[in-house]
C-alpha positions, 0 to 999 in steps of 0.5 A: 511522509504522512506522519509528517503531514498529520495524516497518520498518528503514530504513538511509537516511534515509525521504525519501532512501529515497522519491527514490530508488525514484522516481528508479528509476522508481517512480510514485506514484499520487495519491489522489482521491475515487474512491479514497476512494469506493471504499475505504468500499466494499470487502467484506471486508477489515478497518476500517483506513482506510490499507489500504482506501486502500492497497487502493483505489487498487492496485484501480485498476490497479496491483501492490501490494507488501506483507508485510500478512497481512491485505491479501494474504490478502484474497479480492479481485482484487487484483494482489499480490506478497509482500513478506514473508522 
């Protein structure tokens, strides 16, 4: 959907681009109801329901890359990395 919007440029093709990062050893984490559960239950962060997934599911142990505003200015802990210019 970003692509779609103009928000996010890709020079390859998006399903090309996704083996690619997981042929580099990118592990994707499957979403549950636990996930779910706890993506309703996040204090403070706005109503978006793909961030509060996003977010979620990083909360389970994972890094999140991202160059959302809105998700690395959260207070939360929250293992983050900027992915922004």
């Amino acid at each position: 959907m970003l692509v779609r919007m103009g928000r996010l440029n890709l020079l390859i093709d998006l399903d090309r681009w996704r083996r690619n990062l997981l042929d580099q050893g990118l592990i994707e984490a499957p979403v549950d109801g636990g996930i779910a559960s706890r993506a309703g239950l996040i204090a403070d962060l706005h109503g978006d329901p793909a961030d509060r997934i996003i977010v979620a599911t990083a909360l389970e142990g994972h890094r999140l890359i991202t160059a959302d505003p809105q998700i690395l200015d959260w207070p939360g802990p929250l293992n983050r990395l900027p992915a922004t210019d």
